[in-house]
C-alpha positions as CSV (number, residue, x, y, z in Angstrom):
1,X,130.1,96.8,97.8
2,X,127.0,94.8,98.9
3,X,128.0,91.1,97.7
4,X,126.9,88.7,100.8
5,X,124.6,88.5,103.4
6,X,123.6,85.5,105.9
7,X,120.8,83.4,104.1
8,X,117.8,83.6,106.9
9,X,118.0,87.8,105.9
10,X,118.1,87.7,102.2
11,X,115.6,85.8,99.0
12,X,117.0,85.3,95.6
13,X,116.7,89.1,93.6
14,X,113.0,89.8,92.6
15,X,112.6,91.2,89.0
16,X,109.6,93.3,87.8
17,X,109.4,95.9,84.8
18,X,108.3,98.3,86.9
19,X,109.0,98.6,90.9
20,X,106.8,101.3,92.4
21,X,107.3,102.5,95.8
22,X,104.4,103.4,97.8
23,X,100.9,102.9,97.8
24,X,98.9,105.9,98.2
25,X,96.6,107.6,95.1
26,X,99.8,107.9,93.3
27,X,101.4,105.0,93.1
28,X,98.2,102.9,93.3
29,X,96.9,105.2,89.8
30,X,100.4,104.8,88.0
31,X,99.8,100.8,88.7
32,X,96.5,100.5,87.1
33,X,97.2,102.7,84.4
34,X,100.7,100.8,82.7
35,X,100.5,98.7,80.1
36,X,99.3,95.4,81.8
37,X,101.6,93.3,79.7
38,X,104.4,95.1,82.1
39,X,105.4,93.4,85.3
40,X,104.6,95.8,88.5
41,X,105.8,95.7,91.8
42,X,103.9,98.0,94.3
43,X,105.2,97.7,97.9
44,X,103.0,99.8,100.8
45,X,105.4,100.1,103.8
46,X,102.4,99.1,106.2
47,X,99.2,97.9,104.9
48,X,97.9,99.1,101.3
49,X,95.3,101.4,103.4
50,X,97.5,103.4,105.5
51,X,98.6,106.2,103.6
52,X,98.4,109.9,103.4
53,X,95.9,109.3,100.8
54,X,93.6,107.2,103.0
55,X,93.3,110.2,105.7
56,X,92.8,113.0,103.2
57,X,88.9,114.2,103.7
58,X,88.7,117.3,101.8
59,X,88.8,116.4,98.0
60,X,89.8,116.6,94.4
61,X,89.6,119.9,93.2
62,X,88.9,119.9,89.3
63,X,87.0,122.2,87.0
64,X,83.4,120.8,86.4
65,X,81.1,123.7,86.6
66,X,79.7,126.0,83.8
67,X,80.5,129.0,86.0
68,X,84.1,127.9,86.7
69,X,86.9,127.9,84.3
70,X,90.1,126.2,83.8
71,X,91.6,130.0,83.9
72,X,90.1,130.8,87.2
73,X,91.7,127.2,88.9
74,X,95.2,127.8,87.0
75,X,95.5,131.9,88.3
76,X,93.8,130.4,91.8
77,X,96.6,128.1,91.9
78,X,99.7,130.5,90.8
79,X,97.9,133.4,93.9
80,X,98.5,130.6,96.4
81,X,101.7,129.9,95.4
82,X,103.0,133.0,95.8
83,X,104.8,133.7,92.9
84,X,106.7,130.5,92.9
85,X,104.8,128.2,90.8
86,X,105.7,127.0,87.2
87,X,102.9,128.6,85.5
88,X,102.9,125.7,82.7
89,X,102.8,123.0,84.9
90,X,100.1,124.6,86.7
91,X,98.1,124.8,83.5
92,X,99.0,121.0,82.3
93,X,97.7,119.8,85.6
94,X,94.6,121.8,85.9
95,X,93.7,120.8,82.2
96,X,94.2,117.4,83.1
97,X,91.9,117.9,85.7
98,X,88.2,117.0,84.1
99,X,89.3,113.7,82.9
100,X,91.3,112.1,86.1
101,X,88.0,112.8,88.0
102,X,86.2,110.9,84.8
103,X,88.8,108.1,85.0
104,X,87.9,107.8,89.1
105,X,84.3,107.6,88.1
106,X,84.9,105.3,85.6
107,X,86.2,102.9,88.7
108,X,83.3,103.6,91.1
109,X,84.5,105.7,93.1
110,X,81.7,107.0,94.8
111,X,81.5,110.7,95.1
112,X,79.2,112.3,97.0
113,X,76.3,114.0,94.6
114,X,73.0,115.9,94.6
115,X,69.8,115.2,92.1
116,X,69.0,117.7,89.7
117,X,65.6,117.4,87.6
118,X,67.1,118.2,84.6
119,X,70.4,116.9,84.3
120,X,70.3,114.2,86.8
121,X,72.9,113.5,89.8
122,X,75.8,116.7,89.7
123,X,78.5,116.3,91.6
124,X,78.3,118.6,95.3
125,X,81.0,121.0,94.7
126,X,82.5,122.2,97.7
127,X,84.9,125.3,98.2
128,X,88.1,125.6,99.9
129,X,91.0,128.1,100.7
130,X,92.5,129.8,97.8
131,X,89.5,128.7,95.5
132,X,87.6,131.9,93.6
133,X,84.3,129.0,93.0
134,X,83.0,125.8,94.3
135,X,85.2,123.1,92.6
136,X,86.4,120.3,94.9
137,X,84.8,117.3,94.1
138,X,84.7,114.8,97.3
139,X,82.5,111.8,99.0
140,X,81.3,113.3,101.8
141,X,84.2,114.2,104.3
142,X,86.2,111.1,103.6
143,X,87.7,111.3,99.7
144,X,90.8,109.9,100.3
145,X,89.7,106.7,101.6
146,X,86.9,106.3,99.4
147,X,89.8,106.8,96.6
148,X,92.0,104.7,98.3
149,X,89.6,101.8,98.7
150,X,88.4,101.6,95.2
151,X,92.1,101.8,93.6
152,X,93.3,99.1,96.1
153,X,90.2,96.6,95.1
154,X,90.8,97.3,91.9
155,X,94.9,96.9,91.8
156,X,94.1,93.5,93.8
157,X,92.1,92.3,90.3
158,X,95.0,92.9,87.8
159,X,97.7,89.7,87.8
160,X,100.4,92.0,86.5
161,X,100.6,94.1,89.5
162,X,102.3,92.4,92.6
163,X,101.6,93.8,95.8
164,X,103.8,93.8,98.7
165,X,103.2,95.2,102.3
166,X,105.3,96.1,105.0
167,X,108.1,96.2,102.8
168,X,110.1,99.5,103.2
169,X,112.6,100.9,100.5
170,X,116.3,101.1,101.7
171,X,118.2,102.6,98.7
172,X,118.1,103.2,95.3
173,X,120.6,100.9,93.4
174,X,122.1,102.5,90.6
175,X,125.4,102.2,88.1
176,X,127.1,104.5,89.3
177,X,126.9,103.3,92.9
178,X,128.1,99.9,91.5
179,X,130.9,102.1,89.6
180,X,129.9,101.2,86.5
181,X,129.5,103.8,83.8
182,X,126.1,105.7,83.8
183,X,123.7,106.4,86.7
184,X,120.4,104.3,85.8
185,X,118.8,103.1,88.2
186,X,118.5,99.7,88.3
187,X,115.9,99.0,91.2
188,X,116.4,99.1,95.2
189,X,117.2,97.3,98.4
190,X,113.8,97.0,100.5
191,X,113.7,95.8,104.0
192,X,110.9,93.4,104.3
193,X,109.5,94.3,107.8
194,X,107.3,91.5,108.6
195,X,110.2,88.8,108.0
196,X,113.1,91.2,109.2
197,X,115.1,90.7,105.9
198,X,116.5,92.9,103.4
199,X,115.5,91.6,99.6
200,X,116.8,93.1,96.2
201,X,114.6,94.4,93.4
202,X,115.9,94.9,89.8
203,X,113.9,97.0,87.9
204,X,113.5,98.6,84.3
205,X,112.1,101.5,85.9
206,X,111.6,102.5,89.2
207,X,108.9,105.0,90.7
208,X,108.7,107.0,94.2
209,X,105.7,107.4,95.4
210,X,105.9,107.4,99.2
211,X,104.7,111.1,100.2
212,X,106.0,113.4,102.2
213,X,107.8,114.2,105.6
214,X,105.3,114.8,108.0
215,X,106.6,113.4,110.8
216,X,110.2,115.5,111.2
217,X,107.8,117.6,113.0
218,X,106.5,117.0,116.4
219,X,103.1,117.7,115.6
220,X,101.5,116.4,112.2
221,X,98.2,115.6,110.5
222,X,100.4,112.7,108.9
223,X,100.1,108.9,109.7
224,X,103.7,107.5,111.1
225,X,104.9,106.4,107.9
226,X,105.2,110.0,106.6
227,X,109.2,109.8,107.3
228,X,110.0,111.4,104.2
229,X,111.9,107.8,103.1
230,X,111.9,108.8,98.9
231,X,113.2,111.7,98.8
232,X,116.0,111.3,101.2
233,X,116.8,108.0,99.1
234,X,116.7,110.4,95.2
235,X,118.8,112.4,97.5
236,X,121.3,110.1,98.1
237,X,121.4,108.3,95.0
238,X,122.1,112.1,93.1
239,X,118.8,113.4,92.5
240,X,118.1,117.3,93.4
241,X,115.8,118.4,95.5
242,X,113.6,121.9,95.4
243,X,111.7,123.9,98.0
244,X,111.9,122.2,100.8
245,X,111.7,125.0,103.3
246,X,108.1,125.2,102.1
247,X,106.0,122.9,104.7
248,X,102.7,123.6,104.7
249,X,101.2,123.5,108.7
250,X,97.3,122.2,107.9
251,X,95.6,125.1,110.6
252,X,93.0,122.5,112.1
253,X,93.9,119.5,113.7
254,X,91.5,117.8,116.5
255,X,93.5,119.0,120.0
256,X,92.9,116.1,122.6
257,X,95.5,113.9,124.1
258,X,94.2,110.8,122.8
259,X,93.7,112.1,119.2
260,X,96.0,111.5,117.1
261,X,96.6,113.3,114.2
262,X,93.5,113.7,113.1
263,X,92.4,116.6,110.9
264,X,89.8,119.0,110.7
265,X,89.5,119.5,107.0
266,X,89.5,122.9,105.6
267,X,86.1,122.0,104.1
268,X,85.0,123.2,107.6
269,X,85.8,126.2,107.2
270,X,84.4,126.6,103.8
271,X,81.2,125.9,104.8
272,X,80.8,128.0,107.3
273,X,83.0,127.4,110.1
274,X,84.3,129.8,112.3
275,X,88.0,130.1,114.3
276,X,87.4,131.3,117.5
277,X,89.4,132.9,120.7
278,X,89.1,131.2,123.7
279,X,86.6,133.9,124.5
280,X,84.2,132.8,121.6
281,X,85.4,135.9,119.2
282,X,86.3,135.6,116.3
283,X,89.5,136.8,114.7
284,X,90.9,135.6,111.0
285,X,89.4,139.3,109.8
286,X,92.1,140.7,111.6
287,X,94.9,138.6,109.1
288,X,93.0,138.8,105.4
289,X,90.0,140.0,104.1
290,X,88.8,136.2,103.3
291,X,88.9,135.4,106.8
292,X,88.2,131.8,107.6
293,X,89.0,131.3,103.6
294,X,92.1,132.8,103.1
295,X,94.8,130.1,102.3
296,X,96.6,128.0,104.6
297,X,99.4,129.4,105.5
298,X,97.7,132.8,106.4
299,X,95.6,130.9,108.6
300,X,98.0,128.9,110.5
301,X,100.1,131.8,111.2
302,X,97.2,133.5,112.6
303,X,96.6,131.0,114.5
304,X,99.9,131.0,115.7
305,X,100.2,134.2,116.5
306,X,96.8,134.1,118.5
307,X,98.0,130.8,120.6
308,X,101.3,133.0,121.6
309,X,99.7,135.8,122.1
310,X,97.5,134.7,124.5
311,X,99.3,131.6,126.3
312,X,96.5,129.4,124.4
313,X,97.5,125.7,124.0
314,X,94.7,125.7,121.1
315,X,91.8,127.7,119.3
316,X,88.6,126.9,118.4
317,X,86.7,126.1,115.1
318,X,82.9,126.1,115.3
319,X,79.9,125.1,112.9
320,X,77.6,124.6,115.3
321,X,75.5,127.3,114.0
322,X,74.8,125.4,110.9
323,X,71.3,122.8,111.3
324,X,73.2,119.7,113.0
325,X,71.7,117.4,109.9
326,X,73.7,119.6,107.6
327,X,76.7,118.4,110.0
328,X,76.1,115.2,110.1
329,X,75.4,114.3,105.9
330,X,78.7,117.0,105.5
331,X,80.8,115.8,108.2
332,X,80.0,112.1,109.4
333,X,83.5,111.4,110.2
334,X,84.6,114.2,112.0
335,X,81.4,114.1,113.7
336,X,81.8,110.7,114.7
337,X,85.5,110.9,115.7
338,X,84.8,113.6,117.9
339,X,81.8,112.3,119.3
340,X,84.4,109.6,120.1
341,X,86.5,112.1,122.8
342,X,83.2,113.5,124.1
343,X,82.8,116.8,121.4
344,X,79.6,117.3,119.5
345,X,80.5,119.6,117.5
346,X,76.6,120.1,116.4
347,X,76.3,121.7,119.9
348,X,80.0,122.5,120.4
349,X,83.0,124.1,119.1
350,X,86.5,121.6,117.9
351,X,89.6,122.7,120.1
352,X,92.2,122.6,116.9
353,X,95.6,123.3,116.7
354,X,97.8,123.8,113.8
355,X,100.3,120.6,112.6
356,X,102.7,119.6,109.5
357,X,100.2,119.0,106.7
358,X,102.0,118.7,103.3
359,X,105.5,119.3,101.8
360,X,105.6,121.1,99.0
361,X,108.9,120.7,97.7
362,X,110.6,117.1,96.7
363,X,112.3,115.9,94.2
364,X,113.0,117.9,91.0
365,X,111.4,116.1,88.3
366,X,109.8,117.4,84.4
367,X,106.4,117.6,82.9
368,X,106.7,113.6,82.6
369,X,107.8,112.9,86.2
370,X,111.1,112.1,85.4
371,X,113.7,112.9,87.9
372,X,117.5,113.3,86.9
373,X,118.2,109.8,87.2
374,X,117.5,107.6,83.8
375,X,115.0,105.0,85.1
376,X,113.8,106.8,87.9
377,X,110.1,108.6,88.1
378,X,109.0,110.3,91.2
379,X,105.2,111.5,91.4
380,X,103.0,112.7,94.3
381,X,103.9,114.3,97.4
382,X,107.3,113.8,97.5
383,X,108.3,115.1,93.9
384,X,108.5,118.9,93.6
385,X,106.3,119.5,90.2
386,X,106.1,123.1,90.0
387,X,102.8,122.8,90.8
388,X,102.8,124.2,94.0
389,X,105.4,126.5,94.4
390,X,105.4,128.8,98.0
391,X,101.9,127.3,99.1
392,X,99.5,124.4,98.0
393,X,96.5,125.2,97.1
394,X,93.7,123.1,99.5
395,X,92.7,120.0,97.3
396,X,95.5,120.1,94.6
397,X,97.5,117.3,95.9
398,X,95.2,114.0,95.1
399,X,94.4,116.1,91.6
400,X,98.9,116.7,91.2
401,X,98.8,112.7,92.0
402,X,96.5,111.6,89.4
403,X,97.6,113.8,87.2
404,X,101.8,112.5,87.3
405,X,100.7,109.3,87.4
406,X,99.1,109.5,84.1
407,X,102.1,111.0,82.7
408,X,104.2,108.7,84.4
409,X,102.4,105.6,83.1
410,X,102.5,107.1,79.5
411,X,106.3,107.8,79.2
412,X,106.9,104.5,80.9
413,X,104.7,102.9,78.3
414,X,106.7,104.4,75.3
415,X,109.8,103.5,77.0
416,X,109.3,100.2,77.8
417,X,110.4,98.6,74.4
418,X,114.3,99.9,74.2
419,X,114.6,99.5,78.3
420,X,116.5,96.3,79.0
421,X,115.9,94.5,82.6
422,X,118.9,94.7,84.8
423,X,121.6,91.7,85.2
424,X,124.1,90.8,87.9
425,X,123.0,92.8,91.0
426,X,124.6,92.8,94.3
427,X,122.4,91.2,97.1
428,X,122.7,92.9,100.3
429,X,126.0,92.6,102.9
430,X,125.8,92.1,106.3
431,X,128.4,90.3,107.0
432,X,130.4,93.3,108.8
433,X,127.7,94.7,110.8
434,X,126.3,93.4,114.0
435,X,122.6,92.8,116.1
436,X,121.9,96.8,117.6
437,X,122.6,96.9,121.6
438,X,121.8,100.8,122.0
439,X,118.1,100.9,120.5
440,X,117.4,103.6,123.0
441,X,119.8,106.0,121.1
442,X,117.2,105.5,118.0
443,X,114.3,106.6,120.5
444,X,115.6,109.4,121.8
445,X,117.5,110.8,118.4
446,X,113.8,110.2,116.9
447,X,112.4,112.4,119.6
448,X,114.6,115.1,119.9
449,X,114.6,115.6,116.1
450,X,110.9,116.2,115.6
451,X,110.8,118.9,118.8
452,X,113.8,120.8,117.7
453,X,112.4,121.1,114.1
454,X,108.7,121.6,115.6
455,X,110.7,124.7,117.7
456,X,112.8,125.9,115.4
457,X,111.8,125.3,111.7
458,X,108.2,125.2,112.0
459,X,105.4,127.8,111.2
460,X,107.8,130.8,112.2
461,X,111.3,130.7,112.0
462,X,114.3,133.3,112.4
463,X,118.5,132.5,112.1
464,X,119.1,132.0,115.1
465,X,116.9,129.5,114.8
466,X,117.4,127.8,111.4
467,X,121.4,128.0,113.3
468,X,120.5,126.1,116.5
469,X,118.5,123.4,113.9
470,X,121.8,123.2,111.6
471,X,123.5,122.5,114.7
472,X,121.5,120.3,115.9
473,X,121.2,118.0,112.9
474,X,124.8,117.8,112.1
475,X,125.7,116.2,115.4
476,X,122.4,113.9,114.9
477,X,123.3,112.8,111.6
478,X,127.3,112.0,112.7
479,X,125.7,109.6,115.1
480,X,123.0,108.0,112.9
481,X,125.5,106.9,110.1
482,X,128.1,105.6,112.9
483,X,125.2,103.3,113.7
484,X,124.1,102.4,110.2
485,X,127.3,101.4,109.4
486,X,127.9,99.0,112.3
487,X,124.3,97.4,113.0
488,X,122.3,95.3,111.3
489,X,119.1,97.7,109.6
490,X,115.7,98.0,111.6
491,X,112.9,100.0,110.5
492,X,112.8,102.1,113.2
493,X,116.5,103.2,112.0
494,X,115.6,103.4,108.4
495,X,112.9,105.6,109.2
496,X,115.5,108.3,111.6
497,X,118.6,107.8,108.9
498,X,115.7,109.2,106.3
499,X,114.0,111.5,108.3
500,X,117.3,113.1,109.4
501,X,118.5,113.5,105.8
502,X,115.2,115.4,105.2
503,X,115.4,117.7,108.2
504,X,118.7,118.4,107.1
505,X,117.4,119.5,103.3
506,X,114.5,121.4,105.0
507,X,117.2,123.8,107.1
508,X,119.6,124.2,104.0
509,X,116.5,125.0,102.3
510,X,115.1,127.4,104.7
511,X,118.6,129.2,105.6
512,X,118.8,130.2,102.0
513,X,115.6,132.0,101.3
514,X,116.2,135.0,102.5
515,X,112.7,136.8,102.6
516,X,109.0,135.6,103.6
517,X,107.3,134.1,101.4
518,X,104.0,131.8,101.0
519,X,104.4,129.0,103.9
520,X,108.5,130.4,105.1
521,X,107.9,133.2,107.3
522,X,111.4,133.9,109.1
523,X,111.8,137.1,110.9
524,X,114.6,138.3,110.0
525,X,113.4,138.6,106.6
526,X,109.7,139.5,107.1
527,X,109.2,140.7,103.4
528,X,108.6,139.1,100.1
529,X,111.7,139.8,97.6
530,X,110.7,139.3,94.7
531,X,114.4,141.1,93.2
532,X,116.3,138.2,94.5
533,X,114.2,135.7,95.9
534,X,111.8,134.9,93.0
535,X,113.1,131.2,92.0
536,X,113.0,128.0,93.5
537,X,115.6,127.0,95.9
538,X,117.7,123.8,94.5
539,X,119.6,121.9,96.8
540,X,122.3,120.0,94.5
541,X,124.2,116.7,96.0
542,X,127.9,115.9,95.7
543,X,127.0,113.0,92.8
544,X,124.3,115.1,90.7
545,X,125.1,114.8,87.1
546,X,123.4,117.3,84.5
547,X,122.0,116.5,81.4
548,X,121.0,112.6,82.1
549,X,120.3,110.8,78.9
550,X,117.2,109.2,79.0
């Protein structure tokens, strides 16, 4: 039981109402919508900027045209996810939709707009994968850090919300780790990178908001914090987890060895762009009638396909045939970043390959984020919402973030009153653990887990496969908790320990769907089964307790 730890590695327990973890659109919304009178916490493992959020270019997609309809998003949504999505949640978010754009505009968030005589400025609509109509709203090519900006400057203005960077969340604290009766949680150990210390935060309520798992794979649109770190903590503290199997590979990221994860959104493609053979023919008509705008998954396993077929270390994707100022107003920052490695892609086609985008599944939580743990919220990528289901819809994601967050920050407001701040936590114990001496073994378990996961678990999979990966992971994770539980914590070994427990839930996950289905294609089971296989898959842990009383 943590109870001691040397002074230069610990600060007297930090108490906030509210302790939100992570710092992307869904954490950073949740923040600046509680009550102010509420204490916040809001810790970004690196800077407040770097985030999923921050590289997202694509958009928000909500209804705000007379020839759309809140129908036609909600049945667009539930065809993408392939049978799997909770049709009501699907409906709360989409209806939700209208307004969270109206509260970002409302900030100054500057989306990108076209003049019209009679109505004055309309938003440009643009349309993406899956979508029947024009209705993702964006600022030019970069939304997500045009979002991401805004919300930080204005979370920087409110004296109720503390912000924290380079602090990374360790582990949940909760009763019934401390053995006493209940399982609240009562805040979390966070390692405070810059200083190298581990502090303790007691909370009323604590959110996760950290995003998704990007990097278990060896290739990923995802900055290097995408390690997957809240959900492997709800995990471990008892929460479940749901459809995890279902990663969704983004089919267009920038191929060039000094690129680095950098995406070629799917607004693209929606515009006009067309994936090419090495031989400058096209092929997507060959997979689905929408071709270049069939959803994601369809795309990146044509893609796929192609790049074996042929020995192809990457495609192409063209829009050169569209006037170059059209590029540049659409697409100044892919236009600029490829400029950058030599491409002009108002002359040239983008080599692209395909690369872990988004994870679909997370943690189980309801219609008002709460996960099974009193106390304990999770919203944005890494909670599992229904919203989903087998395939996300391009553009959903910053609207599902907004959307939770709202929810989040009204059942946190009406619970506020009766929650009582938590007394008498443990600090942190080092005092039987030890400086690391093998660092090297964190290295190379870091890289042999992302290219055994990239080879067997990624875009197509089969049993032998998902076997070798179980395999593999089991030895990995034996050898990452004999060093946790003899060195002193590191964020590189944070990062592993969480990734690993992730991986882990991605195999379980993916060995028990026994069919293809929206982004898991195995080939042993190349069929949709909609007799046995039309649920989500929930992944229980050894401490989850039903019926939490909140």
């Amino acid at each position: 039981m943590p109870q001691t730890s040397p002074e230069s590695r610990i600060e007297p327990i930090v108490q906030q109402d509210v302790l939100i973890i992570g710092s992307g659109a869904a954490g950073l919304s949740l923040a600046l919508r509680l009550p102010q009178r509420l204490s916040i916490a809001l810790l970004a493992k690196g800077s407040l900027e770097e985030s999923n959020t921050f590289y997202a270019q694509g958009g928000i997609s909500a209804v705000r045209h007379a020839r759309d309809s809140l129908e036609s998003h909600v049945l667009d949504t539930l065809n993408a996810g392939a049978g799997l999505c909770d049709e009501g949640r699907v409906r709360l978010v989409v209806e939700r939709g209208p307004g969270n754009i109206d509260w970002l505009d409302n900030l100054g968030v500057e989306f990108t707009r076209f003049p019209n005589p009679a109505t004055g400025p309309e938003y440009h609509l643009t349309r993406e994968g899956g979508h029947s109509h024009r209705r993702v709203i964006h600022a030019a090519d970069h939304t997500g850090r045009e979002m991401q900006q805004r919300l930080d400057r204005m979370a920087r203005l409110r004296p109720n919300i503390r912000i924290q960077e380079n602090h990374l969340a360790l582990d949940l604290i909760t009763e019934n780790k401390l053995e006493r009766p209940g399982n609240r949680v009562l805040g979390a150990y966070v390692y405070d990178i810059a200083n190298d210390r581990v502090q303790t935060f007691a909370a009323r309520f604590v959110v996760i908001a950290t995003g998704g798992a990007g990097k278990v794979y060896l290739y990923t649109s995802n900055p290097d914090l995408a390690t997957g770190d809240g959900i492997a903590m709800a995990w471990r503290a008892g929460c479940r987890v749901a459809n995890m199997e279902f990663i969704q590979f983004h089919p267009t990221c920038l191929y060039h060895p000094q690129a680095k994860s950098f995406l070629i959104t799917e607004a693209v493609r929606g515009e006009g762009g067309h994936l090419l053979l090495a031989d400058g023919e096209r092929f997507m008509h060959r997979f689905d009638g929408r071709a270049e705008l069939a959803p994601r998954d369809i795309v990146a396993r044509a893609i796929d396909h192609e790049m074996k077929r042929t020995g192809a270390d990457h495609l192409w994707l063209d829009i050169s045939h569209k006037p170059a100022a059209f590029i540049r107003e659409h697409f100044p920052t892919i236009h600029g970043k490829c400029l950058e490695f030599g491409i002009d892609i108002t002359q040239a086609p983008i080599p692209v390959v395909p690369a872990a985008h988004y994870t679909c599944g997370g943690v189980v939580c309801d219609e008002r984020a709460r996960t099974d743990l009193p106390g304990l919220y999770c919203i944005g990528e890494a909670a599992y919402t229904g919203l989903h289901g087998a395939n996300r819809m391009a553009s959903n994601s910053l609207l599902e973030c907004l959307v939770f967050g709202q929810l989040a920050a009204e059942d946190i407001g009406r619970q506020s009153a009766r929650t009582q701040m938590p007394e008498d936590l443990p600090i942190w114990d080092e005092s039987r653990v030890s400086d690391p001496n093998e660092e090297v073994m964190v290295a190379h378990n870091w890289d042999e887990l992302r290219r055994f996961m990239w080879d067997y678990v990624g875009i197509v999979r089969s049993n032998r496969r998902l076997e070798r990966a179980l395999h593999r992971i089991d030895m990995l994770r034996r050898e990452i908790r004999e060093y946790y539980g003899n060195f002193r914590v590191s964020n590189d070994l944070l990062e592993l320990r969480n990734l690993v427990d992730v991986a882990d839930l991605i195999i379980r996950s993916a060995r028990r769907r026994h069919e293809s289905r929206g982004l898991h294609y195995n080939l042993d089971f190349p069929f949709r089964d909609d007799q046995q296989q039309n649920q989500p898959t929930i992944l229980y842990p050894d401490s989850y307790r039903p019926g939490p009383d909140r």
